[in-house]
Residue frames as qw, qx, qy, qz and C-alpha x, y, z in Angstrom:
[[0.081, -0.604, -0.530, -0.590, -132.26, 13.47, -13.50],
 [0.421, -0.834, -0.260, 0.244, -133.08, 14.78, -9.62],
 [0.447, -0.385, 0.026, 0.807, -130.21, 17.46, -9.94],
 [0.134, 0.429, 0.473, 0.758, -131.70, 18.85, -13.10],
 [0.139, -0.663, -0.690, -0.254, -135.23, 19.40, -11.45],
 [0.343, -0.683, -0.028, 0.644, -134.18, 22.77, -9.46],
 [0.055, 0.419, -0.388, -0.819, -132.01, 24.48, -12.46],
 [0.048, 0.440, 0.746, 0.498, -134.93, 23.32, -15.29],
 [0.172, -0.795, -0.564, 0.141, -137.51, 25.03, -13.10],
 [0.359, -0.622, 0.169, 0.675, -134.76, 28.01, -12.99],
 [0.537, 0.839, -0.075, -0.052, -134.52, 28.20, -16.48],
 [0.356, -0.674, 0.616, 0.201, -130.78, 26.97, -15.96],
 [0.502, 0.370, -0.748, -0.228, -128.65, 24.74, -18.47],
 [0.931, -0.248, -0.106, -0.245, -129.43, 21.10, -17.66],
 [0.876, 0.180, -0.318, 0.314, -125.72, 20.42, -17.97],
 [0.325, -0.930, -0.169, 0.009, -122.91, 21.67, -15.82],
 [0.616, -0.343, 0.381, 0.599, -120.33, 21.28, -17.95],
 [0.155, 0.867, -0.031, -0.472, -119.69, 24.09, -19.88],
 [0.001, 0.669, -0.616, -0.415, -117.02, 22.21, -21.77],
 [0.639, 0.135, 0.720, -0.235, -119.05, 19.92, -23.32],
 [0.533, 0.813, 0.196, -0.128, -119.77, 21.49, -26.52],
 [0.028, -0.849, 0.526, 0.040, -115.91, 22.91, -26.91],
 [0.654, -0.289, 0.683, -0.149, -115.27, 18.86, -26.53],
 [0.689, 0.467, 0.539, 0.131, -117.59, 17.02, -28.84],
 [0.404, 0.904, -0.029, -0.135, -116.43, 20.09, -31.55],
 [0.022, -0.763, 0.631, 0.137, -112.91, 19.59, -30.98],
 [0.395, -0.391, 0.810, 0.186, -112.90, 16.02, -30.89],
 [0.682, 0.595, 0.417, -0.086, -114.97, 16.18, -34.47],
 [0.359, 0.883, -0.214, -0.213, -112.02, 17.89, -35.95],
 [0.290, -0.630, 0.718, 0.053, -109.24, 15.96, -34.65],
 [0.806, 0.088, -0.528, -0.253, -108.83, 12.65, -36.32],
 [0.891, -0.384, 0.161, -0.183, -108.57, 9.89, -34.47],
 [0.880, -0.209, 0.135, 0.405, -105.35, 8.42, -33.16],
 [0.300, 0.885, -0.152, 0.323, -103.76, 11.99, -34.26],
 [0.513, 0.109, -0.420, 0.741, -99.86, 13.01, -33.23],
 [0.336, -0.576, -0.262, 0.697, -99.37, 15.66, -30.94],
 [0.228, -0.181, 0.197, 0.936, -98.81, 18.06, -33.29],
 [0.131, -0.488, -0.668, -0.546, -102.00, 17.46, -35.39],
 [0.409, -0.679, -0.512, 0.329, -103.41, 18.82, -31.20],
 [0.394, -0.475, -0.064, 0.784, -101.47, 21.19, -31.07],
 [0.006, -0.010, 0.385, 0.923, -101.82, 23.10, -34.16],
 [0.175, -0.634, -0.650, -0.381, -105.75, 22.54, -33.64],
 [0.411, -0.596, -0.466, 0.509, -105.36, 23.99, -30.31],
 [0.372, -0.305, 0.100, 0.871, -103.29, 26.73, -31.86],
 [0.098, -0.321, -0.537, -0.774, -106.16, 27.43, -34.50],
 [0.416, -0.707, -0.571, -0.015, -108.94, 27.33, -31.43],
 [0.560, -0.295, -0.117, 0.765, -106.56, 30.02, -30.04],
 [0.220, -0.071, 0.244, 0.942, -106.59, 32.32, -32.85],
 [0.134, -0.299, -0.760, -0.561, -110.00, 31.96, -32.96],
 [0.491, -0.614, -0.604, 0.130, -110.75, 32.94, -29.62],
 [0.402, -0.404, -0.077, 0.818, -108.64, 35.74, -29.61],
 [0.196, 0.254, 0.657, 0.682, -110.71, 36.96, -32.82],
 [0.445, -0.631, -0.630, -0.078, -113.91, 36.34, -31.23],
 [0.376, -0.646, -0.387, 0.541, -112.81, 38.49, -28.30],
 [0.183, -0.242, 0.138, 0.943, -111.20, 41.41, -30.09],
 [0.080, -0.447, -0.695, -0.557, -114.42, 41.41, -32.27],
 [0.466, -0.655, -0.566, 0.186, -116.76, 41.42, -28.73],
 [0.496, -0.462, -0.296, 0.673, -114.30, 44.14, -27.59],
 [0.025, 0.096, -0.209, -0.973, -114.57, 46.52, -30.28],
 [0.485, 0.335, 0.382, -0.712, -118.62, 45.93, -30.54],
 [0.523, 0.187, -0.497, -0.666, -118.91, 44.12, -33.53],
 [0.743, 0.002, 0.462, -0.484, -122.01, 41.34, -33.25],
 [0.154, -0.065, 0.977, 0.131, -121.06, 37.99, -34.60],
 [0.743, -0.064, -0.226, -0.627, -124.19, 36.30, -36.59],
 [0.677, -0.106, 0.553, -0.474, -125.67, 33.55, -34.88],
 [0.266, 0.201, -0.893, -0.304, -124.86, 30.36, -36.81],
 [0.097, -0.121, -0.962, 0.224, -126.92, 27.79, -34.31],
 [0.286, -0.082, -0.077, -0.952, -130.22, 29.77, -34.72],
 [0.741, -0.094, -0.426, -0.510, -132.22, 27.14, -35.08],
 [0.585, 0.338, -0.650, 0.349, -130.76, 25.38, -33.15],
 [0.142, -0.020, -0.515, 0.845, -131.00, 27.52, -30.06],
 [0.558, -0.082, 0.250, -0.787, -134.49, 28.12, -30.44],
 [0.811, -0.130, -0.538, -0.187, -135.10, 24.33, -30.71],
 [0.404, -0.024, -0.650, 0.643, -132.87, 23.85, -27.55],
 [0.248, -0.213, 0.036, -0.944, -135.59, 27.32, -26.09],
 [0.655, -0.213, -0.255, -0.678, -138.49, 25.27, -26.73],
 [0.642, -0.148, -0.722, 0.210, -137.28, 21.60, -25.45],
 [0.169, -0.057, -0.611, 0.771, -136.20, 23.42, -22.32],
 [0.226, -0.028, 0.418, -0.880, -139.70, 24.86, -21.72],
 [0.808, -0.204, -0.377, -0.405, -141.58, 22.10, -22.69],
 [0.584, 0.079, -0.646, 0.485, -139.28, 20.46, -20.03],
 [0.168, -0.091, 0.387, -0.902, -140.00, 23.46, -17.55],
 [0.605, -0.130, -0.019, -0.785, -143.99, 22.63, -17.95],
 [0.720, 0.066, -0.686, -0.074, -143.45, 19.34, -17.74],
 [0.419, 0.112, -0.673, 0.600, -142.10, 19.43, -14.45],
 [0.067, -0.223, -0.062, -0.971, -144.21, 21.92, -13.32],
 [0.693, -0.034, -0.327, -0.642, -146.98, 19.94, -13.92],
 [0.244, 0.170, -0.951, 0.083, -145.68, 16.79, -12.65],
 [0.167, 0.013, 0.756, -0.632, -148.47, 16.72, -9.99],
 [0.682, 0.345, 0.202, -0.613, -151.67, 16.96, -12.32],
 [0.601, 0.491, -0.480, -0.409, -150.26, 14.21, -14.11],
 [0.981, -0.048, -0.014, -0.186, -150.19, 10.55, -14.57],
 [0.611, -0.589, 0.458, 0.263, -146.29, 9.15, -13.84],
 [0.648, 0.015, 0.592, 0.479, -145.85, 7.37, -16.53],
 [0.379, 0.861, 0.276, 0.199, -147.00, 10.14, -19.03],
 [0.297, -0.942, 0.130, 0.087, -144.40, 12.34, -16.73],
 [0.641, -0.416, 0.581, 0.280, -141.57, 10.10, -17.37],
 [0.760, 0.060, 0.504, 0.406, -142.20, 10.03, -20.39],
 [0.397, 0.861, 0.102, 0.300, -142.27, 13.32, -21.18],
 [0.615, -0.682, 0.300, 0.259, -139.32, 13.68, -19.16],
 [0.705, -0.068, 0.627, 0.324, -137.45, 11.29, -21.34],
 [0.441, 0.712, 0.253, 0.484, -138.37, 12.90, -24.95],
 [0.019, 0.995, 0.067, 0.072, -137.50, 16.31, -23.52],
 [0.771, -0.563, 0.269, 0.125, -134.32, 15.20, -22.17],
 [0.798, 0.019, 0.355, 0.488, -131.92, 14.23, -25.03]]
């Protein structure tokens, strides 16, 4: 949690692995104990999909925003988090921690 308390205040991601999300997504498609190949041909579909995605980006067309909600629930956590911290000093510890802790997950 001390490494966070810099890039929260920043308005930065809490994580610093970018390849977190790309992870838990891939390894929701893959079945367990899959061959190679079953990898491979996901890989090969995350491929074509990324090459979409770009050529889209390149010629200007805007993607819709699946994770809407989403992203403004992630918005808000993070800046109840930010005030939280902020604040840390006009507050009682254990109230701090625990709003730490809800904001966190």
């Amino acid at each position: 949690m001390w490494n966070n308390y810099t890039a929260i205040l920043d308005g930065r991601d809490k994580t610093n692995n970018k390849a977190e999300g790309f992870n838990h997504a891939f390894n929701i498609t893959v079945p367990k104990n899959a061959s190679e190949w079953v990898i491979i041909n996901q890989f090969k579909k995350e491929e074509a999909m990324a090459r979409v995605a770009l050529t889209q980006a390149a010629a200007g067309i805007q993607l819709p925003d699946h994770n809407t909600n989403k992203t403004l629930g992630f918005a808000f956590r993070r800046e109840e988090m930010a005030h939280t911290v902020r604040n840390y000093r006009n507050m009682p510890l254990k109230l701090y921690l625990d709003s730490i802790a809800t904001n966190f997950l």
